[in-house]
Every structure is written in C-alpha cells, then in structure tokens.
Backbone bond lengths (Angstrom), bond angles and torsions (degrees), N, CA, C in turn:
res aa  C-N    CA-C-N  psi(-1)  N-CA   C-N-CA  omega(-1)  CA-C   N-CA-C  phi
1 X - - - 1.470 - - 1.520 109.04 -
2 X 1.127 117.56 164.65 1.588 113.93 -157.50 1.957 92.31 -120.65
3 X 1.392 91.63 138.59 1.436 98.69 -162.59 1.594 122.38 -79.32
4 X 1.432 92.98 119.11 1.956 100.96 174.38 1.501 103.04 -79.91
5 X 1.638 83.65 133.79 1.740 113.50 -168.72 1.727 97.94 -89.46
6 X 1.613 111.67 -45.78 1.370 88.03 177.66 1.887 86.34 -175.18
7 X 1.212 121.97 174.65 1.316 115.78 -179.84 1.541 99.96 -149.07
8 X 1.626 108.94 130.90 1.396 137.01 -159.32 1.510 109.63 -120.03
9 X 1.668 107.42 94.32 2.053 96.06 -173.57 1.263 91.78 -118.68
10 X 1.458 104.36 160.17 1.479 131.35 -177.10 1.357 112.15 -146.98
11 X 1.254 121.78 163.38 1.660 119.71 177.41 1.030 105.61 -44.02
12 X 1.838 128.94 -39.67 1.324 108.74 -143.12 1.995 99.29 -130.87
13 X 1.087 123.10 -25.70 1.732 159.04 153.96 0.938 106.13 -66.74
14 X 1.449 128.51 138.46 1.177 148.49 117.48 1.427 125.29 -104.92
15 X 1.076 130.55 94.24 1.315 133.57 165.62 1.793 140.55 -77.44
16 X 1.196 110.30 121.26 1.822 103.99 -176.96 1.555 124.13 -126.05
17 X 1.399 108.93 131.13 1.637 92.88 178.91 1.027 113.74 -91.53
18 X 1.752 150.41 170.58 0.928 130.79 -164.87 2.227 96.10 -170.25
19 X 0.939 110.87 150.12 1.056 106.52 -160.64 2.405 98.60 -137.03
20 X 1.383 93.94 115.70 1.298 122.21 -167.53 1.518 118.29 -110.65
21 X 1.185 108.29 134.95 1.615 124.30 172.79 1.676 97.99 -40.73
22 X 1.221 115.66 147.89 1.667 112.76 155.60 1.447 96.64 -127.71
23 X 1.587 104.83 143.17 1.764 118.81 163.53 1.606 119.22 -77.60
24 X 0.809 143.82 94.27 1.641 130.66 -158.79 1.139 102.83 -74.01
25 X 1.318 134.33 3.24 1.685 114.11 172.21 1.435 87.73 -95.31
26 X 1.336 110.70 156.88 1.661 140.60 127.80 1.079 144.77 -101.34
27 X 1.398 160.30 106.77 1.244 137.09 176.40 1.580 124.93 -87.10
28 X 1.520 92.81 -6.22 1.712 105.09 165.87 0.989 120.07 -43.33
29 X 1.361 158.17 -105.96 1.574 158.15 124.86 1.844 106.33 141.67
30 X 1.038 123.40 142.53 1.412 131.09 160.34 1.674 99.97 -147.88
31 X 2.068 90.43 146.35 1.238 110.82 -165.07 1.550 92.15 -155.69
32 X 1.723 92.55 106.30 1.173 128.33 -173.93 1.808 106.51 -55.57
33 X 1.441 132.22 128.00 0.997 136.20 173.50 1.632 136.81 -67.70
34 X 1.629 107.16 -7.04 1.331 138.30 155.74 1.613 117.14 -80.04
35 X 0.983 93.60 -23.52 1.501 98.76 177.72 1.642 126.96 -162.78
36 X 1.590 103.16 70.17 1.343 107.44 -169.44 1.917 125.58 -68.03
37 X 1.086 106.35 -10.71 1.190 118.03 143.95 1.679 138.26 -19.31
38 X 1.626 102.94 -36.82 1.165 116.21 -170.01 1.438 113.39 -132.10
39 X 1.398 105.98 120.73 1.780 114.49 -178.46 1.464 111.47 -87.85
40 X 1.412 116.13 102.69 1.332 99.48 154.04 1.487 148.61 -37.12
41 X 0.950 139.87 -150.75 1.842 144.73 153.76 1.457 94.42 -152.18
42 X 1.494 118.02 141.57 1.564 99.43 169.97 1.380 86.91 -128.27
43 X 1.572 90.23 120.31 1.799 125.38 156.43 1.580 112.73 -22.89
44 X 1.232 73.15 -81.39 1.784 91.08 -173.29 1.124 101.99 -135.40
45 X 1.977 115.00 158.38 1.572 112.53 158.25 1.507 94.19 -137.02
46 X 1.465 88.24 179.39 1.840 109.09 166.11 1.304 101.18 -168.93
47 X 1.042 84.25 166.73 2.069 96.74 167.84 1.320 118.11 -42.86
48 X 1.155 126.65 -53.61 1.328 115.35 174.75 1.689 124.99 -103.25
49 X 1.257 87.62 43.90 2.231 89.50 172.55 1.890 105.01 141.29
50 X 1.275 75.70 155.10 2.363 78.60 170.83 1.315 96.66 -149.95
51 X 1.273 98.13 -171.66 2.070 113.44 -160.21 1.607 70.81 -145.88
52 X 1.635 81.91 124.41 1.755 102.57 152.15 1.131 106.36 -126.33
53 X 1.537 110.79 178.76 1.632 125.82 -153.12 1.627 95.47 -155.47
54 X 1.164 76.18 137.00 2.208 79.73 -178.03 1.379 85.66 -120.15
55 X 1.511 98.08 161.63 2.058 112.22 -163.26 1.587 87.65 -129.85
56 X 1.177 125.80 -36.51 1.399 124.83 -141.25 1.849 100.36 -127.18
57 X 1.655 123.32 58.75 1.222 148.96 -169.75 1.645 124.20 60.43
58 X 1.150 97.63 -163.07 1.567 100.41 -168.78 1.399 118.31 -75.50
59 X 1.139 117.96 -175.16 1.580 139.82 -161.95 1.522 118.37 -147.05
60 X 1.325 127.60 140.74 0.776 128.22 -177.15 1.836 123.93 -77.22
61 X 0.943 104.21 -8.59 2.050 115.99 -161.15 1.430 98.53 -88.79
62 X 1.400 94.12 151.69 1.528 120.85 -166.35 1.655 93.00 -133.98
63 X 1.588 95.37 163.18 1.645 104.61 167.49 1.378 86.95 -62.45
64 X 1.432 94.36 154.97 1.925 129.80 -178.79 1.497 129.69 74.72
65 X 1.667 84.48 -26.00 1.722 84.94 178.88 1.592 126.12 -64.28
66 X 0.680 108.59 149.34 1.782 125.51 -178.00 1.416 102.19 -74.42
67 X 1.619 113.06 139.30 1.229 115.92 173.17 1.278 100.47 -141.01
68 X 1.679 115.29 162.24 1.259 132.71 -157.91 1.871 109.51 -146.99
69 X 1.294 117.48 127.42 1.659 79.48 170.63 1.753 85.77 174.50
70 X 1.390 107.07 -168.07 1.596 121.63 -175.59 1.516 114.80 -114.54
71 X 1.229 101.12 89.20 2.018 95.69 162.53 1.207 106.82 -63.17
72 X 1.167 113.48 152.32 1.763 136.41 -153.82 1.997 99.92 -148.92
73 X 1.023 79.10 132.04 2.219 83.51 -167.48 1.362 93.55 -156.77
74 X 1.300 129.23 92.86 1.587 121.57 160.15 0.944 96.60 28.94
75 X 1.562 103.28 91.28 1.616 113.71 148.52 1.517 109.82 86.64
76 X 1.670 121.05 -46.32 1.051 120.29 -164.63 1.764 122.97 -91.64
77 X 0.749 129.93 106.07 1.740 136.02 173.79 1.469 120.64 -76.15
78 X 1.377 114.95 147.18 0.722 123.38 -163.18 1.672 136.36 -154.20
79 X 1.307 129.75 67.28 1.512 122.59 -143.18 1.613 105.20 -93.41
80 X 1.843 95.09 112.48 0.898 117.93 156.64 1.419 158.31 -94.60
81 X 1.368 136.86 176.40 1.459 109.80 -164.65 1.910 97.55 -162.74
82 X 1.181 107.43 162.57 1.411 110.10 -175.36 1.537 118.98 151.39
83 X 0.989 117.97 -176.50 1.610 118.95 -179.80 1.545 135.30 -105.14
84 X 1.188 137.91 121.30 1.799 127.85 170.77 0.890 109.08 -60.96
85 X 1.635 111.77 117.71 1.183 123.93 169.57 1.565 115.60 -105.63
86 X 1.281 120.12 11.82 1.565 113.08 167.25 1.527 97.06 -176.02
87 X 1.843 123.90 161.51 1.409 110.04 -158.60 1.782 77.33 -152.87
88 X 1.376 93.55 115.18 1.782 89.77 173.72 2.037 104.80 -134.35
89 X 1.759 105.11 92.48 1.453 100.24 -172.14 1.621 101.36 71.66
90 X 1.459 87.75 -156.49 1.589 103.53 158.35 1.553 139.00 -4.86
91 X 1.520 90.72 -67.59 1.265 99.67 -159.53 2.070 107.57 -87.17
92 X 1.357 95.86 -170.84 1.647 105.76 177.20 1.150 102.84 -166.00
93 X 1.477 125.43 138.33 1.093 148.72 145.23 1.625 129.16 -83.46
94 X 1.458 114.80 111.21 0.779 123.68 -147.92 1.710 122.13 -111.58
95 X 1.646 159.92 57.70 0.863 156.81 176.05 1.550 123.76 -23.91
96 X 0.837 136.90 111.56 1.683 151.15 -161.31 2.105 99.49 -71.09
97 X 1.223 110.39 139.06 1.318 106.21 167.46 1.541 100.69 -54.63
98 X 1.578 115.24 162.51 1.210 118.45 160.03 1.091 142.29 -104.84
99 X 1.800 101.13 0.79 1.491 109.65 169.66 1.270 135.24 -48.95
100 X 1.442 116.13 125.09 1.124 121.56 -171.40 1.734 116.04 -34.06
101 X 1.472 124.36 -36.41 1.528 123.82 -146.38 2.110 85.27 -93.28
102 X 1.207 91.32 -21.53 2.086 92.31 179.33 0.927 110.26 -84.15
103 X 1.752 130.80 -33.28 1.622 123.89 -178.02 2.014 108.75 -72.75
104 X 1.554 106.50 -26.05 1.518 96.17 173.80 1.517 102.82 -73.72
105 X 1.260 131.38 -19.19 1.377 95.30 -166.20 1.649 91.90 -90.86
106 X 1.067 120.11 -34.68 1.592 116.94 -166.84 1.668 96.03 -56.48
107 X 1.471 127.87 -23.26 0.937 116.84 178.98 1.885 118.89 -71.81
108 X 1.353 76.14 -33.00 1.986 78.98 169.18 1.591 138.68 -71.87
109 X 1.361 84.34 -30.62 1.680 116.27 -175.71 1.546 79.77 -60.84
110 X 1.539 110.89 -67.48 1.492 110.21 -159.55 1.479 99.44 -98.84
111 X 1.447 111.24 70.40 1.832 103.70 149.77 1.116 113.34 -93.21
112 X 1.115 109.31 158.90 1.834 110.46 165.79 1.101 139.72 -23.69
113 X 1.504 113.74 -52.71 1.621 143.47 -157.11 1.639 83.98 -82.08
114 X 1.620 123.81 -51.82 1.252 126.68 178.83 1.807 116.25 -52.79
115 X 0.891 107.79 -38.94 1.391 111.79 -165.51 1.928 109.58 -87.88
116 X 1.469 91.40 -27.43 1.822 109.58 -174.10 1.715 97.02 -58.85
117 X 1.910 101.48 -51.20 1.482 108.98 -167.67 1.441 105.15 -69.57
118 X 1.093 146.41 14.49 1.413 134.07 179.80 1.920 106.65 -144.47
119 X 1.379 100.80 24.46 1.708 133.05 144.84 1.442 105.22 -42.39
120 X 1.412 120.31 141.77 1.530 129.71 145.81 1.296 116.14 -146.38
121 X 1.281 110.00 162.47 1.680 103.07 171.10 1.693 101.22 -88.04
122 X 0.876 136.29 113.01 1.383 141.09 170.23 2.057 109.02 -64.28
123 X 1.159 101.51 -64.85 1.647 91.50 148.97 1.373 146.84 -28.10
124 X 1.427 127.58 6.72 1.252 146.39 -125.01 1.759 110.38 -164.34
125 X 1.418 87.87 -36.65 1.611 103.45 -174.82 1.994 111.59 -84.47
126 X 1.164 100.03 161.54 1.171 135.83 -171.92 1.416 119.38 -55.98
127 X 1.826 94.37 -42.30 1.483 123.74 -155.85 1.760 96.31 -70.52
128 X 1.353 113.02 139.63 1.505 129.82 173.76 1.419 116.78 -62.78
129 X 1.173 143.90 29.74 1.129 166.51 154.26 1.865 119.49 -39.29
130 X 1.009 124.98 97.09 1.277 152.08 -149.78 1.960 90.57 -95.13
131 X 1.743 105.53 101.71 1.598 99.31 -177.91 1.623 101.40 -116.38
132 X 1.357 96.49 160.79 1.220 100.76 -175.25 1.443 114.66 -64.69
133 X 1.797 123.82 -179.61 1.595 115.10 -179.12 1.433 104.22 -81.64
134 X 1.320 107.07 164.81 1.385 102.27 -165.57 1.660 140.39 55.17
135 X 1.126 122.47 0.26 1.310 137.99 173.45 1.999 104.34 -73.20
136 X 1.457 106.76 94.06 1.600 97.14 -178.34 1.472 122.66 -88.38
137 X 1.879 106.55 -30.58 1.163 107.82 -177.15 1.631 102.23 -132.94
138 X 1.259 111.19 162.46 1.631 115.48 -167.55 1.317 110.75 -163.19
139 X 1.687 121.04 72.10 1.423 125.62 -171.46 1.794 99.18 -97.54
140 X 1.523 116.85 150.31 0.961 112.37 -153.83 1.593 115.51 -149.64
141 X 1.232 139.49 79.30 1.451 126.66 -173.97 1.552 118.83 -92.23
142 X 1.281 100.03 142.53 1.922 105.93 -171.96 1.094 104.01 -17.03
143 X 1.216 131.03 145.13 1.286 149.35 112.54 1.980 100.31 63.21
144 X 1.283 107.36 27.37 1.090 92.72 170.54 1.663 114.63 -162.90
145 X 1.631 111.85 -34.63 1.649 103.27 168.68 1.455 103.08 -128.36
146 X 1.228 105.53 147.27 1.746 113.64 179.82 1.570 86.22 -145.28
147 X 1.241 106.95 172.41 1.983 129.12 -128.74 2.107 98.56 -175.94
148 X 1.725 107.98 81.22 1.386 76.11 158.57 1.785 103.48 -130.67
149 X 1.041 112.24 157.59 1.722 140.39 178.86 1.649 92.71 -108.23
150 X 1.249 88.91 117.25 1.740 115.94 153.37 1.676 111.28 -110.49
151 X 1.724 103.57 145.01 1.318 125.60 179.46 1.386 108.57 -118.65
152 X 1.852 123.10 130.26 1.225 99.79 152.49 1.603 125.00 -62.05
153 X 1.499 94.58 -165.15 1.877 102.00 -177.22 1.456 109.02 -67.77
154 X 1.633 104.59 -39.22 1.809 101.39 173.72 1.719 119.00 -77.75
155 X 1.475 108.91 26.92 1.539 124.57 179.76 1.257 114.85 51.34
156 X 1.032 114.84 27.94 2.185 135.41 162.01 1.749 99.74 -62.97
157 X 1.004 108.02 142.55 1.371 109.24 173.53 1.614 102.34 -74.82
158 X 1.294 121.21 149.46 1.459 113.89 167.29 1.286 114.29 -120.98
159 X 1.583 122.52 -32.24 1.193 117.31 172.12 1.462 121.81 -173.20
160 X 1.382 151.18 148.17 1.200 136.00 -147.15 1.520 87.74 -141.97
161 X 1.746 130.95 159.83 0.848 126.74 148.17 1.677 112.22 -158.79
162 X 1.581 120.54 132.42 1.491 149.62 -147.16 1.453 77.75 -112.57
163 X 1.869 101.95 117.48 1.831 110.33 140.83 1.283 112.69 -99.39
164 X 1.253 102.69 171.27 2.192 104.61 172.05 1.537 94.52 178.58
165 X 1.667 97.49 118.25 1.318 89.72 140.47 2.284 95.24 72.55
166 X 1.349 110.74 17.77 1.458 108.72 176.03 1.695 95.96 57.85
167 X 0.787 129.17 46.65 1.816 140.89 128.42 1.063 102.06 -122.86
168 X 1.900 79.29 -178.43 1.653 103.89 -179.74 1.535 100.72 -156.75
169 X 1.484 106.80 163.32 1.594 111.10 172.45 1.679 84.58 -138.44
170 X 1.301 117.94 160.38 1.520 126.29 159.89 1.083 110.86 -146.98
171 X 1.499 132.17 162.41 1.108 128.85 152.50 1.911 102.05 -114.97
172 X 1.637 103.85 148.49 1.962 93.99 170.31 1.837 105.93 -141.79
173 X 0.942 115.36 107.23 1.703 119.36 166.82 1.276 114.09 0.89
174 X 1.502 129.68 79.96 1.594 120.44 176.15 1.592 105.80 124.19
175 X 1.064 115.08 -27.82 1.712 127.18 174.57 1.366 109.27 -103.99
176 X 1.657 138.63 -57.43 1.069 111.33 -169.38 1.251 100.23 129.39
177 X 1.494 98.85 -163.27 1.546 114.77 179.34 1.650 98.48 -104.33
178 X 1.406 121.31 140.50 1.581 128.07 152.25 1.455 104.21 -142.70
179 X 1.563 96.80 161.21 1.536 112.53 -170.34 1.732 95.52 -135.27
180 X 1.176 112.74 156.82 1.017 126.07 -176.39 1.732 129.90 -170.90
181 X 1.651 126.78 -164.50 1.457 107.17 178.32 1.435 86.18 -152.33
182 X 1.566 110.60 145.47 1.319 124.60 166.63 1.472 126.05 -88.03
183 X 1.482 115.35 119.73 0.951 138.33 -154.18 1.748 105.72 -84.12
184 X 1.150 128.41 -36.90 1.561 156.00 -173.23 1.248 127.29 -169.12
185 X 1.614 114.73 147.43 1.069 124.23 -179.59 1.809 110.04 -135.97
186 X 1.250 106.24 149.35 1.632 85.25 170.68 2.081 89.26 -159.37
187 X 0.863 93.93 171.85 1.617 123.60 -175.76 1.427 112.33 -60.55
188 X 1.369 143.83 167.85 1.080 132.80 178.37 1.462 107.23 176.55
189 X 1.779 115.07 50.32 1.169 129.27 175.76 1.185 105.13 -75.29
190 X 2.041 100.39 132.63 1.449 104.64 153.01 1.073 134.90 -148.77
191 X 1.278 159.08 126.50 1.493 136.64 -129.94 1.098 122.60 -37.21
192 X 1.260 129.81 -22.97 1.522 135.12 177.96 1.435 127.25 -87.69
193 X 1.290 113.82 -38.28 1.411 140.05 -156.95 1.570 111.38 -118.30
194 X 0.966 135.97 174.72 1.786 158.69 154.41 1.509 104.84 -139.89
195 X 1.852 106.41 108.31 1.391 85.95 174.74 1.776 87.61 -155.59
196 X 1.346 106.89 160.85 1.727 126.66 179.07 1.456 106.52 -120.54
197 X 1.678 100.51 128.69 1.462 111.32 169.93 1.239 101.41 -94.86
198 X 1.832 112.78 134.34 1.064 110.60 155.85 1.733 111.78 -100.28
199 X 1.494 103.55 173.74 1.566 120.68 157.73 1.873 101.42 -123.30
200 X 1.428 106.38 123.24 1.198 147.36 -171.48 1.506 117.83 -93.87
201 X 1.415 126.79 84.86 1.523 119.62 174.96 1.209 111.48 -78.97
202 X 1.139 121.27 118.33 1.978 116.01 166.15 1.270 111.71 -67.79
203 X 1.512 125.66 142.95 1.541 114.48 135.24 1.118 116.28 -69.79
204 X 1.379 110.40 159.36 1.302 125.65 -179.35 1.487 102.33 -73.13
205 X 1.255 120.44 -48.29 1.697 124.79 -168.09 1.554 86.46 -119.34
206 X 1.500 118.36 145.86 1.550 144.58 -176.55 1.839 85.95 -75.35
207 X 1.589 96.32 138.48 1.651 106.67 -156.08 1.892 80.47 -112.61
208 X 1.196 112.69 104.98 1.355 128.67 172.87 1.977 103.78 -41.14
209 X 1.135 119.07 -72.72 1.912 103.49 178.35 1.723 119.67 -68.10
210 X 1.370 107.56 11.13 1.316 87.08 173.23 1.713 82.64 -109.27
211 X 1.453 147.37 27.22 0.982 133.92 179.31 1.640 91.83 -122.55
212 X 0.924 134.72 -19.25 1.737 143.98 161.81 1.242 125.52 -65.72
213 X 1.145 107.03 -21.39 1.906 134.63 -175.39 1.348 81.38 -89.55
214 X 1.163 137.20 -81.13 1.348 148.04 -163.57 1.346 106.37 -45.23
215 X 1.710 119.80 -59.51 1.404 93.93 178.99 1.768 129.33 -85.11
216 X 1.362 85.09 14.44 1.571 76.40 -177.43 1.764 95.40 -91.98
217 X 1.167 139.81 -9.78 1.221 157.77 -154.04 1.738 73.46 -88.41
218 X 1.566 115.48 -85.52 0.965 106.62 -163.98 1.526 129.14 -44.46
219 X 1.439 116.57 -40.43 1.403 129.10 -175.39 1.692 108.84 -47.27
220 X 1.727 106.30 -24.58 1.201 113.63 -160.91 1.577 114.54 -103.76
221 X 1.283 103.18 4.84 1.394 92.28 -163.56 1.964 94.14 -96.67
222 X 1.933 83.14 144.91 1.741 74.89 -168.87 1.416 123.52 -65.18
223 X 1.370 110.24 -168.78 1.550 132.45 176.42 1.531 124.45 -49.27
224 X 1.207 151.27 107.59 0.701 136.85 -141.74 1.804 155.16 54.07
225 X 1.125 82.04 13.48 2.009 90.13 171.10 1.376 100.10 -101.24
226 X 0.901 137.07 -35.79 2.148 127.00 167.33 1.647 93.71 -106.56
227 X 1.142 97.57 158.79 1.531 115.25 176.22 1.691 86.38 -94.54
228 X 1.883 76.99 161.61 1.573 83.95 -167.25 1.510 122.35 -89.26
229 X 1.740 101.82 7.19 1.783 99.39 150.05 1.674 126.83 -66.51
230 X 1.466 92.84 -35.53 1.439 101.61 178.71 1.283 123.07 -79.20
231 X 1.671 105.45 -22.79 1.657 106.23 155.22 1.667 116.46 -40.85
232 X 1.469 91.34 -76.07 1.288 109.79 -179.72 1.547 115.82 -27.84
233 X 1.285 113.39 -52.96 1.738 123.08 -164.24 1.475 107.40 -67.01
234 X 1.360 104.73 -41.05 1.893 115.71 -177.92 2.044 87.35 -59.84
235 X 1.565 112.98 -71.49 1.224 103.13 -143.41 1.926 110.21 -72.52
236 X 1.531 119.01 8.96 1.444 118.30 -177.29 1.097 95.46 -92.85
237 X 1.701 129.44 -51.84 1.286 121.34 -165.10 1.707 105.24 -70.63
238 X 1.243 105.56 -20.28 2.090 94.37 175.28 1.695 111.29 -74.82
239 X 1.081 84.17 -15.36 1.600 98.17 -164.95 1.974 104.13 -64.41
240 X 1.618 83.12 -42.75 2.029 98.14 174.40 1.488 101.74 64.95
C-alpha cells in the first residue's frame, strides 16, 4: 500500500499526501525552441498545461515567460505553445495556449487510443525499481495515466487506484469508491528509492465522468497486462 503522509479534513476539503513509485524513463519529452539544447521530461499533462523537469542543468524561464517548443511521444510531434506559470528548480509548470486551433490538436495528441498505445506493465519490467508491499500490478502511460492494484497477503484484492490527466478515481476495501484531483506533485529521490509525493483533493461526492474516463481506460487496456481476475475486480467496483 502506498504511504499516507498525513490526512487534512474540513467541512468542505479533504486533503491527502501520498507517496508513489516513480518510473524514471519517459518517452514524452519537450524541447523548447529557444533553447533546443535542453530535453525536458513531462511529469504530467492534460489538456490544459504539463510540468516538465529538466535532469541535465538549468534553464532559463521564469514565471510569465512564453514558451514555444515540440512535444515528442513515440513517433508523434507536436508544436506547442503557452505560458510558465510557476518555476520551482528544475521543474515548470506549464499552461497550454487556449486557442481554439491548439486545444484540437492537444486533443488528438491526447486521445485515448493514443495514450492506451504507449501503456506498459511496469510490473513486468526489468528496471530495479523498489515497489511498495502489496503493489501487484503497475501499468503506466507517459506522463499521463498510471494504474496500481493492491493485494492483501491472502492475494484478495484490497484496493486499486487510476490517475489521468491530474485526477484520480480509487477504489479501497472498507471505503469505497472516491474520485478526486491532484493538487501537487514533487520528487522524492533517494539513494535507494525513486518516488513522487502527491497532494490529493477529494470530492466531496464521487464525480460520475471522472469515473467514465476511468472505465473506459480500463475497457482499453490491452490483453494481458492484469489477469483477468484483476480485470474483472477494476471493472465491478467502477461499475458501483
């Protein structure tokens, strides 16, 4: 199970930190047109903005500045454009232009079918990757949906939970279904480990299309990366 940092309720908030495996490859990538020199990683995306992370020194961008450049995704390109809206080290947070003719393509870049094909089971891989207990399955696409299934010790499912796109849906043994959106993420390398803290907003009430997103995510993920009990278990509990 993946470790709660601390839990923050209010009448109207619920907040959680939560602390997650990271994959250190990406094949996502953006490479700013001011300075092609330098490969991003992109963290995360969505339709409206992503957080990249530079590995290999600094950068010149500040909040406000304008950026310009080529997302790169297996095979697929993509020239994008938009503004820094916050600069922490490394990384950048990034807001998407809003012109209408850039949100269709970002919508294509990021369809489903696009994002399904560049799926892996990360569980599966090679890579020296240190997972938490109970963590059975761990499918994972760039920088935008990750998928993990927890088992108890008697190999019962206990609880699964789908990001995308800065949400989340989960299900956990005794709680249920909740949906929610991630508020921050940050790094949390340490000689031993690769791992990302998140901060976790709940809804108050389970948000019906971010639970539709989810199962169509699931419907899609191919043949063989969950066994087909664990198929099963993801798509009853979305089902509610």
């Amino acid at each position: 199970m993946e470790r709660e940092l601390s839990l923050i309720k209010s009448d109207v908030k619920e907040t959680e930190k939560r602390v997650f495996p990271r994959f250190p490859f990406s094949y996502l990538t953006f490479k700013g047109d001011s300075d092609k020199d330098k490969v991003f990683e992109v963290k995360d995306i969505s339709h409206s903005g992503m957080q990249l992370s530079l590995r290999d020194g600094g950068h010149k961008y500040v909040t406000g500045s304008k950026i310009k450049g080529d997302l790169r995704w297996r095979g697929l390109n993509l020239q994008a454009s938009g503004k820094v809206k916050w600069v922490s080290g490394p990384c950048l947070g990034i807001a998407f232009s809003k012109e209408k003719s850039f949100q269709n393509k970002i919508q294509c870049f990021l369809s489903i079918d696009n994002i399904i094909s560049s799926m892996r089971p990360i569980h599966e891989t090679l890579v020296d990757i240190e997972f938490p207990a109970n963590l059975t399955y761990w499918l994972r696409a760039d920088g935008q949906i990750e998928v993990f299934v927890w088992q108890h010790n008697d190999h019962e499912f206990s609880k699964f939970q789908v990001i995308f796109m800065r949400q989340f849906v989960e299900w956990e043994d005794g709680k249920g279904i909740r949906t929610g959106k991630i508020l921050s993420s940050r790094d949390m390398d340490t000689p031993l480990s690769t791992e990302d803290e998140f901060t976790f907003e709940v809804d108050k009430n389970v948000d019906e299309k971010k639970l539709d997103f989810t199962r169509t995510i699931v419907e899609k993920i191919p043949a063989g990366f969950l066994s087909e009990k664990a198929h099963e278990f993801l798509e009853l509990k979305l089902a509610r």
